[in-house]
N, C-alpha and C positions, 0 to 999 in steps of 0.2 A: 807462771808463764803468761805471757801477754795475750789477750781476746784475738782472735782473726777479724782480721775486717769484713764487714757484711755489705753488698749490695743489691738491694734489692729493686725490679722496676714493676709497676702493674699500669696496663693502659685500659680505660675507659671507651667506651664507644657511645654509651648514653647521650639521647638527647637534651636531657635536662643535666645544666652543671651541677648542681646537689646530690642527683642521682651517682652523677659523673665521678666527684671528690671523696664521695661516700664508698664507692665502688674501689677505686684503688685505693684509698686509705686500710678499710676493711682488709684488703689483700696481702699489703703490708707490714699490717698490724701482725698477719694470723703467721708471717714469715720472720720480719726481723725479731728478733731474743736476747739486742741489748738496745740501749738509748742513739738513738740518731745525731745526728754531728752534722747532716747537712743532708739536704734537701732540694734536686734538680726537676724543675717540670717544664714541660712546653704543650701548649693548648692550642687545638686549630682555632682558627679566623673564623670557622663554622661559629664560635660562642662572643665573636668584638665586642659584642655590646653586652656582654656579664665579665668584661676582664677585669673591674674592677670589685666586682666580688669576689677573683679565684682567693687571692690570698687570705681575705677574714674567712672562707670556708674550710682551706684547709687547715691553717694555724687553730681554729676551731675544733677540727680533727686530731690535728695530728702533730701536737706542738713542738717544733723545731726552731734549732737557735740559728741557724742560717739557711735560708731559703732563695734561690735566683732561677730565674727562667725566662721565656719569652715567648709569643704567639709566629703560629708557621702555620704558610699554606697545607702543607703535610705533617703527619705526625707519626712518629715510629715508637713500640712499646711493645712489651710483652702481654699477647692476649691472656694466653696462661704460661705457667713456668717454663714450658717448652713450646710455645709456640708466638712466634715476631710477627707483626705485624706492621705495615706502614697503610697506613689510612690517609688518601690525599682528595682533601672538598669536602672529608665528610667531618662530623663534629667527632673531636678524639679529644681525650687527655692521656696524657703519659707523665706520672711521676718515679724518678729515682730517689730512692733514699737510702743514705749509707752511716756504720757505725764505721768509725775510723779514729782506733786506739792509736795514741802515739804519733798523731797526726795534724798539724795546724791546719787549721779553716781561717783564713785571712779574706773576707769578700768585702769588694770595689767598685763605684761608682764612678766613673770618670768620665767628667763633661768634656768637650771640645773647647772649653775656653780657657779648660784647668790644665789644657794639654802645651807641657814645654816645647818651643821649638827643637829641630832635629841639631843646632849648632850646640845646645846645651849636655853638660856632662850628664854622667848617667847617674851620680847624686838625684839631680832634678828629676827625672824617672823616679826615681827609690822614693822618694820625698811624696809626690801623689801616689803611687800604689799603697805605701805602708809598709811593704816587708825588705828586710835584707836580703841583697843575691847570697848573703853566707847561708843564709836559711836553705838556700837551693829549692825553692821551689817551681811546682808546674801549674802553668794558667789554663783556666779554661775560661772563655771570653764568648760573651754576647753581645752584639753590637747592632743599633740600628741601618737600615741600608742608607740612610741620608747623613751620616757623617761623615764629612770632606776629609780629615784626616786620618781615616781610618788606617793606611798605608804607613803613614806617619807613626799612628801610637803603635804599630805593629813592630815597623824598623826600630821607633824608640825601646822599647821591650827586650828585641833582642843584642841591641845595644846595650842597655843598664841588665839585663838577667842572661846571658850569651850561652847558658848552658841549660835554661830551661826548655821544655815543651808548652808551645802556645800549640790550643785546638780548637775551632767554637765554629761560629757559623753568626751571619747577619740573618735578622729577621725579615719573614716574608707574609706573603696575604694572598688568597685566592684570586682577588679583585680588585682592579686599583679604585678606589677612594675609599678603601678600607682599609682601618689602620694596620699598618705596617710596623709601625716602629714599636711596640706593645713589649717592654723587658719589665721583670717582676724581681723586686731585690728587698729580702726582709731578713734584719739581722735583730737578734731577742730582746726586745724593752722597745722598738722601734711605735711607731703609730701607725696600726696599721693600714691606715688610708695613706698614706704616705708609700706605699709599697708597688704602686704602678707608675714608672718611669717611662718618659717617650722620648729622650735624647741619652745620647752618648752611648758607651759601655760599659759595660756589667758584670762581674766577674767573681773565680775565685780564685785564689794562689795555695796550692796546697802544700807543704812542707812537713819532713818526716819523716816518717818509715810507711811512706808509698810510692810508685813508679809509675808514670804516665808515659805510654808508650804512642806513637801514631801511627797510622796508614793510610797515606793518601794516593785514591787512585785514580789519574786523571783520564783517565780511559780512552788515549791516543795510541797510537802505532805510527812509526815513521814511513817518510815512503824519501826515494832517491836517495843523495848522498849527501852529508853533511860538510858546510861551508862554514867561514870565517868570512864576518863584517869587514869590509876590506873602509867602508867610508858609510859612518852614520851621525845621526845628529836628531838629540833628544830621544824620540821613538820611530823617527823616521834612518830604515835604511836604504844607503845610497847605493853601496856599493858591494859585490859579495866575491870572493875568491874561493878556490877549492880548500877545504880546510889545510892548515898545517903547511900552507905556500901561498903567503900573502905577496909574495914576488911574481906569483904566475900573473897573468892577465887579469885584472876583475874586470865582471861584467855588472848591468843592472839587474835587481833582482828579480824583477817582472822577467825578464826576460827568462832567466833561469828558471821561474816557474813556468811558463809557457811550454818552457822543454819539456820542461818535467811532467807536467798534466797530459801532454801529448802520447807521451809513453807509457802511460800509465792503462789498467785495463778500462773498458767500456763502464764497468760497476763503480768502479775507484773513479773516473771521469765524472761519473754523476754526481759521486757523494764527496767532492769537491769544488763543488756549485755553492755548496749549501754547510759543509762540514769542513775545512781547511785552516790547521791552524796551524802556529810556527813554536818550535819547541826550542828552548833556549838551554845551553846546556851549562849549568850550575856548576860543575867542581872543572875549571880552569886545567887541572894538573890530569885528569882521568882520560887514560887512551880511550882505551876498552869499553864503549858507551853501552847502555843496556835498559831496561827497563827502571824510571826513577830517575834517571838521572837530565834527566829536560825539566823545566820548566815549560809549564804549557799555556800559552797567552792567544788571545784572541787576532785574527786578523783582519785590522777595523778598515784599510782601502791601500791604492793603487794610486799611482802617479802616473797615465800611460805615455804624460810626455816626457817623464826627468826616468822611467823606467823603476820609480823608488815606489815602497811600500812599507805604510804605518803599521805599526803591532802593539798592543796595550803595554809596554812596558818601555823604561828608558833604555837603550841600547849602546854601547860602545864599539872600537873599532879594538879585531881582534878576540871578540866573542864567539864562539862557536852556533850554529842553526842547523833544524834541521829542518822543514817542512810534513806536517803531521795530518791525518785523518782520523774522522771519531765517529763509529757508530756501536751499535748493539754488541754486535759481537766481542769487537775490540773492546768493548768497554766491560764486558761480562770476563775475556781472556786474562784483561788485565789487574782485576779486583782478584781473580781466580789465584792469578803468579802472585801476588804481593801476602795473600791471605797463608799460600802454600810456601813463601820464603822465610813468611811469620814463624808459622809453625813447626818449620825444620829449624830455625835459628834459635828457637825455646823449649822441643825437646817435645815429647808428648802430651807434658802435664806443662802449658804454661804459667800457671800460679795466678792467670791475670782471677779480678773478681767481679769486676764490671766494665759496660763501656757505653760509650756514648758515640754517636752516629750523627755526620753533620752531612747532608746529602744534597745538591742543588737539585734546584726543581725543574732544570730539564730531564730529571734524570727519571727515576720511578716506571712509573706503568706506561708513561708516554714514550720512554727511549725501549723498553723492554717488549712491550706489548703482554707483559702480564704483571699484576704485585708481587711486590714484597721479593722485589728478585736480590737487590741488593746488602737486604738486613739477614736475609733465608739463605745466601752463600758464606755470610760472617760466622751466621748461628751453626751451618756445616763443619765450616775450621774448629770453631771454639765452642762447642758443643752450649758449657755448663755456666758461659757466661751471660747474664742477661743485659739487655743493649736495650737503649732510650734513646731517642732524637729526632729532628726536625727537617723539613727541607727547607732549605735556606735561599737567600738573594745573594750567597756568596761565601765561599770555605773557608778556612783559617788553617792551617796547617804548617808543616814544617816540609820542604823540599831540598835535601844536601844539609847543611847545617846554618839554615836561615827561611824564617818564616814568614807564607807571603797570604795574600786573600786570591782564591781560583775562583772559578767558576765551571760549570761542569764536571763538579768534581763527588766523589762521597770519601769525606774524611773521619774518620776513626779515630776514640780514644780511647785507649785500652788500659786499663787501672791493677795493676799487678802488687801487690803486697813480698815485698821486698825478702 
């Protein structure tokens, strides 16, 4: 009979990084009980100026033949076997490390100049990653916040791999003029000075007898009624009708929000000053709209003479919208439903064995006004699974059946042994 897969995570809080690698290595060691296969970490920005020693101290430790991670403002890990923690400013490490029988470990470095354009087949994709989509594998991806096509290798991905799961998060920093872009990628006979990268992405493609699951929860609630683009162009829309009756009259869409904010109560007025986004609704064919099913984009301004309004994303005529707001509560409600849809959808015992937590850094103790709220709701649902991750400059996940980068978001990847 074949080994179960093993995932284990131990986060550090130690000031010194020797102290730090020494700490969850040790912990590691005293847990996993067959050979490792791969190796995930991410270190706060507390340590920028030792990130070139993380990797010769741990391969020192704890010799593994594929190692990738990167540096985050925030750092999420298990303090002890049952207790998560997200550490944000302060010095943390978090390492995952997994035995994974029956399992391909395929990890990727991919610059922005090795990246094919989007007119190209999806050969050309398969060609720079390395793996076959027959392989069916699932990515998990680390990428710097300064690369321009990051959208690009995303759509390309699920273009050449259409039935895989992408999950990851761009790298972040406490402070800006420290380094941000800090990803660690060491595969066995490499050099290890060679093992700190500051451009592109960084990844792995796992293929086999494992299943990466996600949950991404952008933590909006709608408000009013949802329309159809009646006349847009690029990311500007012009014009907006009531859904499902592009024949009625359209109006502009300032306009319709003005209604809309009007009516709205005194609390929801306030926190649409500052919190208002526009939710874009992904599955074309779906009445019945609900929780997941928006895409939820940023709303970057207003046109108050042409009555139009920009939103981070390219828009078409005939798209479905909704107008959204996001604070604490919504955002605690709706990790709550997605966690609780999880777990009826898998039954008691979901089989998952590890996971990994990609969270932006508005989010944490700043949106909650206490820690660790959104790793300690995860750890609620999934009791026995231990979870790693970072707060990021930006999400990576899957929304309907195509993968995009949020923001304001905590995305999840849950690793289930088939």
């Amino acid at each position: 009979m074949a080994s179960q897969i093993q995932w284990i995570n131990a986060l550090s809080t130690r000031a010194s990084l020797e102290a730090a690698v020494k700490e969850v290595v040790t912990r590691i060691q005293q847990s996993l009980s067959a050979p490792p296969e791969l190796g995930i970490v991410f270190i706060s920005s507390a340590y920028a100026s030792d990130y070139s020693r993380l990797v010769p101290l741990l391969i020192e430790e704890l010799p593994l033949p594929v190692l990738i991670g990167c540096g985050g403002a925030g750092i999420i890990g298990m303090n002890e076997p049952t207790q998560v923690l997200e550490v944000e400013g302060n010095p943390a490490l978090s390492l995952s490390v997994a035995h994974l029988p029956e399992v391909t470990v395929q990890p990727f470095h991919l610059l922005e100049e090795d990246l094919p354009d989007l007119d190209s087949p999806p050969d050309a994709w398969v060609n720079v990653v390395g793996i076959s989509p027959e392989a069916q594998p699932q990515f998990i991806l680390l990428s710097t916040p300064f690369l321009a096509k990051i959208n690009d290798l995303i759509a390309g991905l699920d273009f050449a791999y259409p039935g895989s799961v992408k999950v990851g998060g761009l790298t972040s920093a406490t402070a800006m003029g420290m380094n941000q872009s800090a990803l660690f990628y060491y595969t066995q006979g490499m050099a290890l000075t060679d093992s700190l990268r500051t451009e592109g992405t960084i990844g792995v493609a796992l293929s086999g007898k494992i299943v990466l699951e996600t949950i991404v929860a952008q933590g909006c609630r709608p408000i009013g009624s949802v329309y159809q683009i009646a006349q847009g162009e690029k990311n500007i829309v012009i014009e907006l009708a009531q859904a499902n009756n592009l024949q009625a009259n359209s109006r502009p869409p300032l306009t319709v929000l003005q209604e809309l904010i009007q009516n709205l109560s005194e609390s929801d007025r306030q926190l649409a000053q500052h919190s208002l986004f526009v939710g874009i609704v992904r599955d074309e064919f779906k009445l019945e709209l609900g929780q997941g099913d928006f895409l939820i984009r940023n709303l970057l301004g207003v046109d108050p003479r042409l009555g139009a309004i920009a939103i981070g994303d390219t828009v078409r005529p005939g798209q479905r919208l909704q107008f959204h707001l996001r604070d604490a509560k919504t955002s605690a409600e709706d990790l709550e439903l997605l966690l609780q849809r999880y777990q009826q959808e898998k039954g008691s015992s979901p089989s998952a064995v590890g996971a990994l937590m990609f969270s932006c850094l508005g989010r944490g103790e700043g949106l909650y006004g206490k820690p660790n709220f959104d790793s300690s709701l995860f750890r609620y649902y999934l009791k026995d699974v231990q979870l790693g991750g970072f707060f990021c400059n930006g999400e990576i996940g899957p929304v309907g059946s195509r993968t995009f980068l949020h923001g304001y978001t905590s995305a999840f990847g849950i690793l289930r042994q088939p």
